[in-house]
C-alpha positions in Angstrom: 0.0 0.0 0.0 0.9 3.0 -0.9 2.2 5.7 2.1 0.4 9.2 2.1 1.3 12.7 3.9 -0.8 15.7 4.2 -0.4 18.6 6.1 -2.9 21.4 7.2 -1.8 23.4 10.2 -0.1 21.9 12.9 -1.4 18.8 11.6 0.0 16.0 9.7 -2.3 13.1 8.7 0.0 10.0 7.5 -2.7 7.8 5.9 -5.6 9.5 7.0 -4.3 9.0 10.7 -3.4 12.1 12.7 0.0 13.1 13.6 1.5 16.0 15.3 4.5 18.2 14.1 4.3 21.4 15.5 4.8 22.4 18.9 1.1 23.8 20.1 0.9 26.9 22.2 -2.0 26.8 25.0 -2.8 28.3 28.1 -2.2 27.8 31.9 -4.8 26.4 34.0 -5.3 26.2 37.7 -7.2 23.5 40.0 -6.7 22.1 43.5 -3.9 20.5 42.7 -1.9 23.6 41.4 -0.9 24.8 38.0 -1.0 22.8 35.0 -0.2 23.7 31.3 -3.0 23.2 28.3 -1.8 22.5 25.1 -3.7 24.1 22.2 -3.1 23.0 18.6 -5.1 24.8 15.9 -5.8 24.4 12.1 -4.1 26.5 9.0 -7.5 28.9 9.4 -6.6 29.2 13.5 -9.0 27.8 14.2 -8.2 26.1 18.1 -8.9 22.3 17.1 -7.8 20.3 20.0 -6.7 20.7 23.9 -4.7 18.5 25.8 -2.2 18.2 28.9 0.4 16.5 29.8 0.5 14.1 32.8 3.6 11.4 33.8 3.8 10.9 30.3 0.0 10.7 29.4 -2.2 12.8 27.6 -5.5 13.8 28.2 -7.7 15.7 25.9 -9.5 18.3 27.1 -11.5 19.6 24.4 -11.7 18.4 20.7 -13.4 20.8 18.8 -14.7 20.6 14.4 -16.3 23.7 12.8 -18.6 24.1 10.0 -16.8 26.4 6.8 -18.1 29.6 8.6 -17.3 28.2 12.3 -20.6 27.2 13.5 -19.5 24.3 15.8 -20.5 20.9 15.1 -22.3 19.0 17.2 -21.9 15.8 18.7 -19.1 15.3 15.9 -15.7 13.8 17.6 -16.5 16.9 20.4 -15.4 16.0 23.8 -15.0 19.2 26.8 -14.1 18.7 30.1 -14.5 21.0 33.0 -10.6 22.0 32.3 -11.1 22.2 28.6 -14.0 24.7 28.8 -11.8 26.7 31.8 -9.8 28.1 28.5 -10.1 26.4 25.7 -13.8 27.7 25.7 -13.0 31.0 25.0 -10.6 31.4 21.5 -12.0 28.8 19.0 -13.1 30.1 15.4 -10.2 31.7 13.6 -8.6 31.5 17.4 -11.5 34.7 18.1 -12.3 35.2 21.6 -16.3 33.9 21.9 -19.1 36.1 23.1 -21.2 33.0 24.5 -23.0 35.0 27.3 -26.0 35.0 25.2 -25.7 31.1 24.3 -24.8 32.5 21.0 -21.6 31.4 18.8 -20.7 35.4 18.4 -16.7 36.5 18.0 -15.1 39.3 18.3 -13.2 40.0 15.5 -12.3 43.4 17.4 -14.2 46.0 14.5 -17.0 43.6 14.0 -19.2 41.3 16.0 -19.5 37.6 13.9 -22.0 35.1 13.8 -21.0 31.4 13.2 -24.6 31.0 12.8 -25.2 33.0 10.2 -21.6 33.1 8.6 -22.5 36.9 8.7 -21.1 40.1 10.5 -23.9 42.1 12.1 -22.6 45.0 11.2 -21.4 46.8 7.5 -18.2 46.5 6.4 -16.2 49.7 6.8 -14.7 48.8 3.5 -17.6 47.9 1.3 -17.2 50.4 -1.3 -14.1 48.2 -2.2 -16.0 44.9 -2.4 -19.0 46.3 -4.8 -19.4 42.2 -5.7 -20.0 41.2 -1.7 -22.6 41.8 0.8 -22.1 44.3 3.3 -22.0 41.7 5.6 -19.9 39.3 4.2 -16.9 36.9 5.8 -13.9 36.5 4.1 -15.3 36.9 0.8 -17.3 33.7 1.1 -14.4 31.8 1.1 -14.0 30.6 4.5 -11.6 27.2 3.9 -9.2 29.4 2.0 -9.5 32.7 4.0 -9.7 35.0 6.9 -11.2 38.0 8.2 -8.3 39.1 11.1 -10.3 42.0 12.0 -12.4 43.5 9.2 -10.1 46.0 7.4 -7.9 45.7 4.6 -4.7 47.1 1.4 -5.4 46.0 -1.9 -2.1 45.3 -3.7 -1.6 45.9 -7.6 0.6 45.8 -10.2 2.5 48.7 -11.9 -0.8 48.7 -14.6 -3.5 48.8 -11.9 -4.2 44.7 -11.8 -5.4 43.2 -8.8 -3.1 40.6 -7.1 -4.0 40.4 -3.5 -5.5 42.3 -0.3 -3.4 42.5 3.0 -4.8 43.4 6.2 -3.2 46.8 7.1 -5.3 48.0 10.8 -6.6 51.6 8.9 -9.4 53.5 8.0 -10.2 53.9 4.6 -9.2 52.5 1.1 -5.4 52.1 0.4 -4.0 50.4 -2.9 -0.4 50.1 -3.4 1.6 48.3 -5.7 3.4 45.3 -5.4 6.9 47.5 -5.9 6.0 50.1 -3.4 5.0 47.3 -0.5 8.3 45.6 -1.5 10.7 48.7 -1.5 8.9 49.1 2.3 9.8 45.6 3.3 5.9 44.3 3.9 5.4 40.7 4.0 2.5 38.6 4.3 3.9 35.0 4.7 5.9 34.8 8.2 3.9 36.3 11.0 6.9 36.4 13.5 8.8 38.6 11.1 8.9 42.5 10.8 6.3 44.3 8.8 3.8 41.7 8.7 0.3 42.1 7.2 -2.0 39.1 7.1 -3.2 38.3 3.6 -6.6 38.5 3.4 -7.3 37.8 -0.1 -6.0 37.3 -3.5 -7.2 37.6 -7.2 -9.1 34.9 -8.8 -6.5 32.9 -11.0 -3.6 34.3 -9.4 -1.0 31.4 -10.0 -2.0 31.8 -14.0 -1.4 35.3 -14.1 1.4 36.2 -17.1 2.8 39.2 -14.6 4.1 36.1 -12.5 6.2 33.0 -12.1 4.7 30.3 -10.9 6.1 27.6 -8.9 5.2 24.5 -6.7 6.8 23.7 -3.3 8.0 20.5 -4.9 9.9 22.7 -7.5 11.3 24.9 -5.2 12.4 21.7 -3.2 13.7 19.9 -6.7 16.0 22.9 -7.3 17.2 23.2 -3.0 18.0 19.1 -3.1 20.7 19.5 -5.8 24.3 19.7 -4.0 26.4 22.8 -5.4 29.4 24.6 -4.1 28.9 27.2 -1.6 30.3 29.8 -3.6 27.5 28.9 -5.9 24.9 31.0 -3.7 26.1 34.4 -4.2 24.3 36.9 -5.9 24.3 35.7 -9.6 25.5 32.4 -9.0 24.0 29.1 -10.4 22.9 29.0 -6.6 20.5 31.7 -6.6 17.2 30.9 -7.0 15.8 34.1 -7.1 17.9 35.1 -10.4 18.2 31.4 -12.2 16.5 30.5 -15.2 15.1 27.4 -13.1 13.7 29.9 -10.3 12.6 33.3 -10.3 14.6 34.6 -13.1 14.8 38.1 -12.3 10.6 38.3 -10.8 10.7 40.0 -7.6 7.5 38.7 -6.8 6.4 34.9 -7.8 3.7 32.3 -6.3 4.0 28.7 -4.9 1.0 26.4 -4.9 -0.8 29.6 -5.9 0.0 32.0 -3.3 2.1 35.1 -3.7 5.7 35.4 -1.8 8.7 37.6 -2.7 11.1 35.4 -4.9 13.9 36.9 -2.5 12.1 34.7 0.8 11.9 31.2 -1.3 15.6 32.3 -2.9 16.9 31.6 0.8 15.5 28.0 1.2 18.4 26.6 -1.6 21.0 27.8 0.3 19.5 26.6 3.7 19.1 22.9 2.1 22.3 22.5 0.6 24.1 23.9 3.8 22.2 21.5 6.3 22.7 18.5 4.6 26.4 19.7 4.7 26.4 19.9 8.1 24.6 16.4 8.5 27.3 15.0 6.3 29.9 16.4 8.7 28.6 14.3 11.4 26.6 17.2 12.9 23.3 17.0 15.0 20.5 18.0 13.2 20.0 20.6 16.0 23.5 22.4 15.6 23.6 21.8 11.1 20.2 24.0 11.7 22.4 26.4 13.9 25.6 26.3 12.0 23.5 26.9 8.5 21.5 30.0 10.4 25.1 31.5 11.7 26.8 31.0 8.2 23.0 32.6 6.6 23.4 35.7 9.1 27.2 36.1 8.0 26.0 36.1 3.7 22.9 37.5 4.4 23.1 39.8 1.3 24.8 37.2 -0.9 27.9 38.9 -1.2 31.5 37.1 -0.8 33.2 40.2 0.1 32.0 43.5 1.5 28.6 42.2 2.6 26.9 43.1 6.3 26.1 40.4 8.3 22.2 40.2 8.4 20.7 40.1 11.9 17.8 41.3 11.4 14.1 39.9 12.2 12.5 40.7 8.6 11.6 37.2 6.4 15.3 36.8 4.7 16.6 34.7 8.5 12.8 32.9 8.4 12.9 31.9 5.6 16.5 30.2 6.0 14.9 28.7 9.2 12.3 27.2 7.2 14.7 25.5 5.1 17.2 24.8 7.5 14.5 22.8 9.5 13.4 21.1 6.7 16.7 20.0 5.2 17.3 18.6 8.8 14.1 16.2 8.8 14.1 15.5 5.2 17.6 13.7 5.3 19.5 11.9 7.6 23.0 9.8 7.8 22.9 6.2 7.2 25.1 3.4 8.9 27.8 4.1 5.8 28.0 7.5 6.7 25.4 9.1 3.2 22.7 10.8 3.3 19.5 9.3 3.5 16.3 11.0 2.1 12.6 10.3 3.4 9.4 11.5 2.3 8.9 14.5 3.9 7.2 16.8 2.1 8.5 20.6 0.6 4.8 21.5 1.5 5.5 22.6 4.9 7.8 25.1 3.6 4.8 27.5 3.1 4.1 27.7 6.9 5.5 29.7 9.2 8.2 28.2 11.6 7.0 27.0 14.7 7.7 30.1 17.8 9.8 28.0 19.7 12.0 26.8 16.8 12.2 30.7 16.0 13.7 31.5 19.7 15.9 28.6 19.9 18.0 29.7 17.0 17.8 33.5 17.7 14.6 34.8 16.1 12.1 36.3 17.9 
């Protein structure tokens, strides 16, 4: 038979059966017998999905939670809450939105709006309608609930240079602002690493995006082909055969591209070649995966603008150091050293490359 992996979320299924990979956050709970920590793992909507503690090395679920597409709980589907599960757990569920259940009424509070699972409406106007002359008033997430969120019911409507729609970000103001995709990326906004600096949650894109002509268009798996092949160092400067954001096979010269049909700037996936290669390096030199990750991040930091000679070492918090995280990690699961000393590749997949690093793997190699 035939192995399968999928991943949504924190989750990974390996033939339909659950698996975890990410390390949940959660909440700390207090009953007679003192403190105790809840572990919360949530969906790739944030949606909080299932809590569970720890206890000499057993686990206990608290609360196991499945929405509808607008985030009407179900019912009697695979729902279990104890009394310590609905001491916290209760509270952030849909889109992890704190719930207004004093009414016996699934209501969030999406901070500008009020929402109603119920209805899979807000109950009041959008203070952006005029941009959304196709919608309702009272619309969520554009109707499109698996593939989008609402943070908090505003929004900046990138373009290109001509005026074409590509994608809406969530920027906190009043009023319509449309940019274009040059002008967000000469300000350093991102969209795709939430722990990063000058981070907007994308809220939308265009229908059709990963077709449009004004792009390149990539897969994860492509991205992952071209990381996986072993090159010289030297081959990752700027203009090198190593540089994926500049290559024929990559970005060639597109400063901004998609992957599985979202939009990314070509310089965050150009730094997941470079993280592979150097990992598996590391690996080979009879490193832990732990310090190859920590040895390819310190060499990353010390390139970080791809130059040989004359370059500033990077050590910053913007997406450049994530994104070398990202493929770091990767790199350091997808291969390992076999009893005659060679790398040994599994079947991890590059999928997971479009999700943000886990918080904890972010502080433990210097991020924030």
């Amino acid at each position: 038979m035939k192995s399968t992996t999928d991943y949504q979320g924190d989750f990974q299924y390996e033939n339909g059966i659950l698996q975890f990979i990410a390390q949940p956050e959660g909440y700390i709970y207090k009953d007679a017998t003192g403190y105790r920590y809840v572990y919360q793992y949530k969906d790739h909507l944030g949606n909080n999905r299932l809590s569970f503690m720890r206890n000499a090395g057993t686990v206990a679920i608290v609360k196991e939670t499945n929405y509808y597409p607008f985030g009407l709980t179900q019912k009697g589907y695979n729902n279990l809450t104890t009394s310590l599960g609905s001491a916290g757990a209760k509270k952030y569920q849909y889109n992890g939105k704190e719930l207004q259940d004093g009414f016996g009424l699934d209501w969030y509070d999406y901070g500008a709006r009020f929402y109603d699972a119920a209805l899979g409406r807000f109950h009041t106007q959008d203070a952006f309608a005029e941009k959304y002359a196709n919608l309702s008033l009272y619309q969520y997430a554009a109707n499109n609930p698996i593939r989008f969120i609402d943070v908090n019911g505003d929004s900046l409507s990138v373009t290109t240079s001509s005026g074409k729609y590509l994608f809406m970000l969530d920027d906190g103001k009043d009023g319509m602002t449309t940019m274009t995709a040059k002008a967000i990326y000469n300000q350093g906004t991102q969209w795709f690493e939430s722990s990063a600096d000058n981070y907007l949650p994308l809220i939308g894109t265009a229908d059709g995006l990963g077709k449009f002509s004004d792009l390149k268009h990539f897969t994860w798996d492509e991205v992952a082909e071209f990381s996986e092949e072993d090159r010289w160092m030297i081959s990752y400067r700027q203009g090198g055969s190593g540089d994926w954001k500049a290559s024929k096979k990559g970005a060639d010269g597109f400063f901004l591209v998609t992957v599985d049909g979202q939009p990314y700037w070509s310089d965050a996936v150009g730094q997941i070649p470079f993280a592979v290669d150097k990992v598996t390096d590391e690996l080979e030199k009879g490193k832990s995966a732990a310090k190859a990750i920590s040895n390819t991040m310190e060499v990353g930091r010390q390139y970080g603008e791809g130059k040989l000679i004359g370059g500033q070492r990077d050590n910053s918090n913007t997406y450049d150091n994530y994104f070398i995280l990202r493929g770091a990690a990767w790199g350091a699961i997808k291969y390992r050293i076999g009893s005659n000393g060679k790398l040994i590749r599994n079947s991890y997949s590059p999928k997971v490359l479009g999700r943000s690093t886990p918080s904890l793997l972010n502080k433990k190699y210097g991020l924030r």
